[in-house]
SEVO-376283 format. One record per residue (C-alpha): y negated, z negated, x; residue number from 0; residue in one letter. Coordinates in steps of 0.2 Angstrom, whole numbers, plus 5000, padded with zeros to 4 digits. Layout:
[r [Y Z X] NUM 'A'],
...
This chain:
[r [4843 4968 5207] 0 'X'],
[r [4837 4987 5199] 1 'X'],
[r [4836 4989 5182] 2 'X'],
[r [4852 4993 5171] 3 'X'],
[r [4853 4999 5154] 4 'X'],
[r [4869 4997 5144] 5 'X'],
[r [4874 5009 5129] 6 'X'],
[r [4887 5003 5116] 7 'X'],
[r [4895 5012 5104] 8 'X'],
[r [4900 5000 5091] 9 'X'],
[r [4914 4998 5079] 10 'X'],
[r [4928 4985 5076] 11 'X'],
[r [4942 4989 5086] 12 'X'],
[r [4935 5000 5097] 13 'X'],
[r [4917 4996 5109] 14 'X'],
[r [4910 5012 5119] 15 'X'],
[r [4901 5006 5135] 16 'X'],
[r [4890 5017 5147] 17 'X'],
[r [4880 5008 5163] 18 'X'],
[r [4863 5017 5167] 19 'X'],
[r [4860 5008 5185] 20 'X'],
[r [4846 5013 5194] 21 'X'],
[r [4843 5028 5181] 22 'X'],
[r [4859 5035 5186] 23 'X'],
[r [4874 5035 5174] 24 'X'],
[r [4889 5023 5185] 25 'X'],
[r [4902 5018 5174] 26 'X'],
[r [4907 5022 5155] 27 'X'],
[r [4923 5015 5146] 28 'X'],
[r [4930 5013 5128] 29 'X'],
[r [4938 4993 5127] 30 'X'],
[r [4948 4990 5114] 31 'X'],
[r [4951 4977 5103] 32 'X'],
[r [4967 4976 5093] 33 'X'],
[r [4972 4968 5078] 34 'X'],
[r [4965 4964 5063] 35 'X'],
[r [4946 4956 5060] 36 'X'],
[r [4946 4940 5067] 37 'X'],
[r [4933 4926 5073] 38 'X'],
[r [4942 4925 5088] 39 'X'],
[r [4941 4946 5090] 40 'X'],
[r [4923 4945 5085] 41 'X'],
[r [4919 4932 5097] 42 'X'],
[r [4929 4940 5113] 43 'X'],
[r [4918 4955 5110] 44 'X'],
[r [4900 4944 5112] 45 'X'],
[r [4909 4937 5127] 46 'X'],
[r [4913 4955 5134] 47 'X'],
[r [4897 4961 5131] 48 'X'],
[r [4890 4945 5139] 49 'X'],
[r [4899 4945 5153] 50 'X'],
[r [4894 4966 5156] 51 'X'],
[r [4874 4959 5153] 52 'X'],
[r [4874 4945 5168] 53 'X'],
[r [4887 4956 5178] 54 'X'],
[r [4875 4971 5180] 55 'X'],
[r [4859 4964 5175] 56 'X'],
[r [4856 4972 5160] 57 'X'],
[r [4836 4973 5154] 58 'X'],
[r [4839 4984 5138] 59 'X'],
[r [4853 4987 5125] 60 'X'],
[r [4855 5003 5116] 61 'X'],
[r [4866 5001 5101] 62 'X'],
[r [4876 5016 5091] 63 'X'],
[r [4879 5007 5072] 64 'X'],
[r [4889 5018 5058] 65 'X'],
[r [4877 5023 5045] 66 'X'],
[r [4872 5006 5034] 67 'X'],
[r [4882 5016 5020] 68 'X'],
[r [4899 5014 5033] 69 'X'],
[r [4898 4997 5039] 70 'X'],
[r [4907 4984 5035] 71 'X'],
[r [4905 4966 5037] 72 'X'],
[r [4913 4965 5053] 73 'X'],
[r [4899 4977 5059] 74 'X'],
[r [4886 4968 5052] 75 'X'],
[r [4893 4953 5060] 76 'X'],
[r [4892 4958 5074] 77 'X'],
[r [4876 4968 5076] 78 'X'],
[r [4869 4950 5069] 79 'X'],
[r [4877 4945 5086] 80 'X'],
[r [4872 4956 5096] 81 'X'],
[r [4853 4956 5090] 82 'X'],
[r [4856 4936 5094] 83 'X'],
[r [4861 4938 5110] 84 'X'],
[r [4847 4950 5116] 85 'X'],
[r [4836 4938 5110] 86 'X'],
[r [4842 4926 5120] 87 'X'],
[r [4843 4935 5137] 88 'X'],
[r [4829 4941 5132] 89 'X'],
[r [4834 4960 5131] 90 'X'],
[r [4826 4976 5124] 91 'X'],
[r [4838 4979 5110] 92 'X'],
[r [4837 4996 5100] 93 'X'],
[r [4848 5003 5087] 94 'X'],
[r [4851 5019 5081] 95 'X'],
[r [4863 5030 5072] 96 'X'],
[r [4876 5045 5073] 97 'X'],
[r [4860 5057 5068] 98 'X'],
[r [4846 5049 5079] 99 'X'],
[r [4860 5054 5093] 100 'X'],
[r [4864 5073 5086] 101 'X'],
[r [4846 5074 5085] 102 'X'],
[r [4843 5072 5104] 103 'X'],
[r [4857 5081 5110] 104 'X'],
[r [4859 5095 5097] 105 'X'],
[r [4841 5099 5094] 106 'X'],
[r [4835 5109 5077] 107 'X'],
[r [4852 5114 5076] 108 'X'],
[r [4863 5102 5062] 109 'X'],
[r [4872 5093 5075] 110 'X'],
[r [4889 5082 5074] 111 'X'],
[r [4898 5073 5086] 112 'X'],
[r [4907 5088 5094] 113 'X'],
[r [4888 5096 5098] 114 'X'],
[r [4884 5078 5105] 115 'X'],
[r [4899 5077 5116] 116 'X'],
[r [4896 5098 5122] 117 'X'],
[r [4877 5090 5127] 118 'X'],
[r [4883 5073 5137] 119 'X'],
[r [4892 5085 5147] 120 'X'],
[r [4880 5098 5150] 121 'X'],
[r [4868 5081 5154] 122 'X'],
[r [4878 5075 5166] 123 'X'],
[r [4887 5087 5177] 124 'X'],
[r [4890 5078 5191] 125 'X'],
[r [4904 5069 5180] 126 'X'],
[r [4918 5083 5178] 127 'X'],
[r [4928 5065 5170] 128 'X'],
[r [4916 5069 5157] 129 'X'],
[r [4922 5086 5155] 130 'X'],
[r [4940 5082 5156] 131 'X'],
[r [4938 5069 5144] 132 'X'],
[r [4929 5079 5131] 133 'X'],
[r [4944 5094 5132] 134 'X'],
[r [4954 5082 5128] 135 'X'],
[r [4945 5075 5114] 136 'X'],
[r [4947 5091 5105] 137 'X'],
[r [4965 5088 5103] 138 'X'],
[r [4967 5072 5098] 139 'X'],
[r [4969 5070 5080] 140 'X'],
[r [4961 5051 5082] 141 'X'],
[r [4945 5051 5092] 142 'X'],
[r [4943 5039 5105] 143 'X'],
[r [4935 5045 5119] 144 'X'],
[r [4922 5049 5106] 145 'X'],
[r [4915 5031 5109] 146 'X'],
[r [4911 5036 5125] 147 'X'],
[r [4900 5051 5122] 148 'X'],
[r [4891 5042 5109] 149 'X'],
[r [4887 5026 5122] 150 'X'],
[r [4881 5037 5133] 151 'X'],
[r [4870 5048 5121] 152 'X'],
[r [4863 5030 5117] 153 'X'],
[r [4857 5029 5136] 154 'X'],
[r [4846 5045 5132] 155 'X'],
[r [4836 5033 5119] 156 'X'],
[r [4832 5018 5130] 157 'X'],
């Protein structure tokens, strides 16, 4: 089996996924998770993210966390998780945040998500979905797709 890389986007309802298979991006999503914070929601997110891991044979993690001053206990739940369950598949796990992501994708130049999202595409242009998916971003009122972009920034760090 090649080697897989999985980037997440983490929040509470909504989980950014990007697949790196063979150092080719293959597959992005955003999976949502609806309803209020629950034992039962955070434990069908491990599972998902389990399942992801031994479906594709995932060898290293890249996590996207809010800013420690942003999150909130179900975050920190489930980053605890997650750190858990890299451990015990014995995974690379590395976090890192909104700027560590701007950083790589906007350069010296103060980034934000929007200059992240213009640099996911200009990185991967042999996925117009990207493209699509990032006009449209720009004019939603609620981000979503957003998630996406930032999982597979999150691939750039692995």
């Amino acid at each position: 089996m090649q080697a897989s890389t999985l980037g997440i986007s983490l929040g509470s309802r909504l989980l950014g996924m990007a697949l790196r298979y063979n150092g080719k991006l293959c597959h992005y999503r955003v999976r949502t998770f609806y309803g209020a914070w629950t034992e039962e929601k955070r434990l069908d997110m491990i599972a998902t993210l389990r399942k992801t891991i031994q479906k594709y044979g995932v060898v290293c993690l890249s996590v996207k966390t809010p800013k420690a001053s942003h999150c909130s206990r179900s975050i920190t739940e489930l980053m605890r998780d997650i750190r858990q369950l890299a451990q015990e598949l014995s995974i690379t796990l590395i976090v890192c945040t909104i700027t560590h992501l701007t950083k790589r994708f906007c350069g010296p130049v103060r980034g934000n998500k929007q200059g992240l999202m213009q640099g996911v595409v200009a990185r991967y242009p042999e996925h117009p979905r990207l493209a699509e998916l990032h006009a449209k971003e720009k004019r939603n009122h609620s981000k979503y797709h957003v998630r996406i972009f930032e999982a597979i920034a999150c691939l750039e760090l692995a």
